[in-house]
N, C-alpha and C positions, 0 to 999 in steps of 0.2 A: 347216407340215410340220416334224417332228423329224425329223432325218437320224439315221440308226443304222447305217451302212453303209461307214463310215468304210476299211473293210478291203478293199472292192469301191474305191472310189474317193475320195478325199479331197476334198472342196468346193477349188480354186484358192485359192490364198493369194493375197493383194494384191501380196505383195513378187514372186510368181512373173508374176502380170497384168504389172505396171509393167514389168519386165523384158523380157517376151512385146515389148510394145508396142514399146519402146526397140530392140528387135535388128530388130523389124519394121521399121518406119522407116530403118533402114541400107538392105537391100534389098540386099544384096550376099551374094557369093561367095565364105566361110572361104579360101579355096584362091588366092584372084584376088590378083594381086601389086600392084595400083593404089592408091590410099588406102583409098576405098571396102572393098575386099576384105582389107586391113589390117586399119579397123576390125570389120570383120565377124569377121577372127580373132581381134581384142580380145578379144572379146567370148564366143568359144568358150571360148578358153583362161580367162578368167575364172572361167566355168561350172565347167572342170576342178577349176580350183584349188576353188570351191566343195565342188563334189560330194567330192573325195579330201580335204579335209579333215573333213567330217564323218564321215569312215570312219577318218579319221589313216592318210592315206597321205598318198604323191606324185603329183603329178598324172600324172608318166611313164607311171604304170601304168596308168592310168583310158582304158577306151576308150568312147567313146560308140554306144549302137545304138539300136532303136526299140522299145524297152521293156523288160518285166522277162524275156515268153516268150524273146526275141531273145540277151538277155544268156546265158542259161541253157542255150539250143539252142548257143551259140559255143563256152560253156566246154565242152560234152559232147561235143560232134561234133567240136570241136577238138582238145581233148587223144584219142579214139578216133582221127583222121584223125595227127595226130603221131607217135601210139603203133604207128602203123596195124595197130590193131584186137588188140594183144598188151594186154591188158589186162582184167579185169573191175570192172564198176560195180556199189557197193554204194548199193542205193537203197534210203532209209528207205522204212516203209510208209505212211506218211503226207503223201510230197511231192504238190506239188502237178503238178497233168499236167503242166504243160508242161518239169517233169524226168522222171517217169515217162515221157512217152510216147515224148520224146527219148530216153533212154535205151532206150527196149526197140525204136527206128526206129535208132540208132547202128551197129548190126552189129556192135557187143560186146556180150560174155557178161554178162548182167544178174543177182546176186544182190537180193534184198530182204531189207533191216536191219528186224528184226522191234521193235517197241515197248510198253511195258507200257501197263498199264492206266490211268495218268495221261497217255499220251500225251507221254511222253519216248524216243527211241532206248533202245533196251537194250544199254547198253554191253558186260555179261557177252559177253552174242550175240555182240558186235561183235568183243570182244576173246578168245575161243574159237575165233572164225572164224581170223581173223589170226595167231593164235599158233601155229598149223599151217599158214599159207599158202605154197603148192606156186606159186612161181611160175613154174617151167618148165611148170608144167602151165597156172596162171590169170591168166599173165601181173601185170601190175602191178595193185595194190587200187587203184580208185579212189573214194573215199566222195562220195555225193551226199545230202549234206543241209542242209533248210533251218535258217536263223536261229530264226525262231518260226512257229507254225503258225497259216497264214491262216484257218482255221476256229475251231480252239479258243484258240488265242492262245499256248497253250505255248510256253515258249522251249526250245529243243534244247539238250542238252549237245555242241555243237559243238566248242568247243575242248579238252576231252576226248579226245572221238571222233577228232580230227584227228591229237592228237596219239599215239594209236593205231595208226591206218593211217600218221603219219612214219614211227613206228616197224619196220613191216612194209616200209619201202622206196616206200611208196604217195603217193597225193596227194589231196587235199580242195578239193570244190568246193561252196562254201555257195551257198544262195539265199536274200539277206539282203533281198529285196522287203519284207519285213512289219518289220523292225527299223529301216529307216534312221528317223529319227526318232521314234523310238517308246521307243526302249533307246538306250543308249550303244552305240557299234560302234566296235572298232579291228579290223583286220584282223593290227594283228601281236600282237595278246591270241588271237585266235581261231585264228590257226595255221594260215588253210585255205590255199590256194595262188589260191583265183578266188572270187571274192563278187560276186553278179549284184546289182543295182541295178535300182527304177522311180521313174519323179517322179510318177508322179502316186498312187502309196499315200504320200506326203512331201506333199501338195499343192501340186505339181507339174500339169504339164496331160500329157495321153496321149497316148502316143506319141515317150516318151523314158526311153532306160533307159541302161544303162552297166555294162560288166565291168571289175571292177580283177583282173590277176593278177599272182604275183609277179614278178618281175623275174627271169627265167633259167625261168619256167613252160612246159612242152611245149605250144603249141599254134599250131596251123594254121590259116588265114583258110579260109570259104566262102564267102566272097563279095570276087569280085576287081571291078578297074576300075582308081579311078583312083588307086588308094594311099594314101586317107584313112586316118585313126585307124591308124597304122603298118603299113599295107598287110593288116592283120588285118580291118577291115571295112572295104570299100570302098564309096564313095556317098557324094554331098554332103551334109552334115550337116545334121539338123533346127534349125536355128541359134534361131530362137524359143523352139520345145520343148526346146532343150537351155538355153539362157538360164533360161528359166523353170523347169529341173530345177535350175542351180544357186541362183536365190535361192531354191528352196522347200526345199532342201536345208539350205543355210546357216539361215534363219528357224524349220525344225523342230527344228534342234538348239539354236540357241539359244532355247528354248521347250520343251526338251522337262523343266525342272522341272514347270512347269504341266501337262502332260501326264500326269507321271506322278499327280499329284495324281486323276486320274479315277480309280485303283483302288478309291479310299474310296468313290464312288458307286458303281462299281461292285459292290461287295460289300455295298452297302447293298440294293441294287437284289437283287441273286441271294439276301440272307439274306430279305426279305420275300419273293420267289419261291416259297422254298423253305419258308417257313414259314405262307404262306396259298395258296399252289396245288399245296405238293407235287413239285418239279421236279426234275432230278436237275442237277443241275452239272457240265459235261465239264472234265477237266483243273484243278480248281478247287483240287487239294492239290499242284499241279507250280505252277514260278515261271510267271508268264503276263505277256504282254504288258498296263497297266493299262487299257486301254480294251475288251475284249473276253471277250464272254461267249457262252459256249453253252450254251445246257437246252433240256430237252427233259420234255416231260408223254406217257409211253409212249399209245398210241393216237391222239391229237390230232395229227394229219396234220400235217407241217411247208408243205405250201402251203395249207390251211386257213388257218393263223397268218398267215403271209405278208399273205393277202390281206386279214384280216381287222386287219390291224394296219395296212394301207397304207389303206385305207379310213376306218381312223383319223386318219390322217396322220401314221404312223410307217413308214420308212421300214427296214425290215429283210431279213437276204436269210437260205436256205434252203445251208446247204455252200459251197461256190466259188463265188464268180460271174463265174467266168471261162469257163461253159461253154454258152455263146450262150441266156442265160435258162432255161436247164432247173432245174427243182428236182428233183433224186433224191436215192436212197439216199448218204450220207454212205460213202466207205470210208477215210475218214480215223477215226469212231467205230469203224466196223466194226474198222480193225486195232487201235484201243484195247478192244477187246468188249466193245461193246456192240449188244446184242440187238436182230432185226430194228424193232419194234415202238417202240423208242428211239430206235433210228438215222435210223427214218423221222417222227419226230417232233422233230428236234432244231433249232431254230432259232438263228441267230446275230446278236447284237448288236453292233454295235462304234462308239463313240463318238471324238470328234478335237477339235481344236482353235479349233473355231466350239461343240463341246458346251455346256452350262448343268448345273450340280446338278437343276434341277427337269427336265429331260429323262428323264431316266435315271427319278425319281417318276411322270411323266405315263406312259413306257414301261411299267411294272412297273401301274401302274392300267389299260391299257389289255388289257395280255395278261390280268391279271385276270379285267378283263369279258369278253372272249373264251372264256376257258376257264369261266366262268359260266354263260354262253349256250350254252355246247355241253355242259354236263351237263344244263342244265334242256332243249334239248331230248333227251336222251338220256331222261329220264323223265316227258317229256309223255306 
């Protein structure tokens, strides 16, 4: 099996297993004041320091939750419950739900940051908006957008954008899920005030994420108890799955030369695409994350491919797959416009740190065959 799906979930790294193991074995309580529950906080606080330094922070800031949706519902519901509800969120049209839907469930006034045809925020838009922003009327900007896009791989002009809405008196909340390991991240290059975090898109295991915000950042815990993670998320810590976020953390970043090396395959892979099946390439003239591709062959069903490629033993997935196995319409092409017929044909690649050069070959031969086999029967 070729995995190509790297974007949905990374294979575990070894350094993040070993770790898993190691904190298992303690079997104790972050919180508990006895040796035992000492080491168990070793071991947290380790994590931290992992995690916040591959973002070039301080660990102060790094809060730990239980993935990337978690990080993201905190920062939004947070800073709206701080603000309490004086505020509007400007959300690209290309996030992924679990800021979209958070945002439009928050009880603040939701605009949408419109984006071009390469699938970058539209700055003009952005800064048009803000340059007349009435905040007795729309209270405080807040920008919701992410690092790079889990679909087409585009990176956002985030630190731009941010420094946009500073200027309007506003604040910035990234969703850097798809960057941590994949790109360089500092949080004080980027400018945003909160950058959401997953281990297991870092090959990391599921079910461990983490919000860094700034230091002096408005925001409000939803979930009380026992005071954990500075009384902003309360509940005993995932201590395995957060171990195992920080070595896959640490291990992606220093890895990610190799990593970026995949773009040459990849653009190997999408130039034969496009020059023996014809496909169109999403996002492919914006900067993009090096492991990730999206085409699409207008009428060739995007779960036709799908299935027809895992039947292969290639391993690819249709827009998000964070939406409990549905394959539909993309409205992440759709805000870049692209036509129904496109959008519902577009399939996504994305390669990682177990990848091979000939992967990406045996991929690109297989969709081949596939779209071979469905013209010839189209003129049986």
């Amino acid at each position: 099996m070729i995995y190509a799906d790297y974007n949905a979930t990374a294979p575990l790294r070894p350094e993040a297993r070993d770790a898993m193991i190691a904190a298992l074995e303690v079997g104790a309580n972050p919180s508990s004041v006895h040796g035992p529950g000492r080491k168990a906080r070793k071991i947290l606080e380790t994590a931290r320091r992992q995690v916040a330094s591959a973002i070039s922070a301080i660990p102060q800031d790094l809060i730990f939750t239980s993935g990337g949706t978690e990080a993201i519902a905190l920062a939004i519901n947070g800073v709206v419950r701080q603000l309490e509800g004086k505020c509007t969120l400007l959300v690209s049209a290309i996030e992924h739900e679990a800021a979209a839907k958070n945002a439009g469930y928050s009880g603040a006034a939701v605009q949408s940051v419109y984006v071009t045809r390469t699938g970058e925020a539209d700055l003009e838009d952005l800064s048009s908006r803000l340059a007349n922003w009435d905040t007795d009327r729309h209270g405080t900007p807040v920008l919701v957008l992410m690092l790079a896009n889990n679909e087409t791989g585009v990176i956002q002009p985030v630190a731009q954008a941010a420094a946009l809405v500073r200027e309007a008196g506003g604040l910035a909340i990234c969703d850097g899920v798809q960057g941590l390991g994949k790109m360089p991240v500092n949080v004080s290059l980027l400018g945003v005030d909160y950058l959401a975090l997953s281990a297991h898109k870092a090959g990391g295991p599921q079910g461990a994420g983490a919000l860094w915000l700034r230091s002096g950042a408005p925001l409000k815990a939803g979930l009380y108890g026992g005071g954990q993670e500075r009384s902003l998320r309360s509940g005993t810590e995932n201590l395995a799955g957060i171990a195992g976020f920080g070595a896959a953390a640490e291990a992606s970043v220093a890895d990610i030369s190799n990593f970026t090396k995949l773009a040459q395959h990849r653009d190997r892979m999408e130039a034969r695409l496009k020059a023996e099946g014809g496909v169109t390439v999403f996002g492919e003239e914006a900067p993009r994350l090096p492991n990730t591709s999206n085409f699409a062959y207008g009428g060739f069903r995007a779960e036709t491919q799908v299935m027809a490629m895992d039947l292969a033993g290639i391993a690819v997935s249709s827009g998000s797959a964070c939406s409990s196995g549905k394959v539909k319409r993309s409205l992440v092409l759709a805000a870049m416009g692209a036509d129904d017929a496109l959008a519902e044909s577009a399939i996504r690649t994305s390669f990682g740190w177990r990848s091979k050069p000939e992967d990406f070959d045996r991929t690109a031969d297989v969709w081949l065959k596939a779209l071979h086999q469905r013209k010839t029967k189209e003129t049986a």
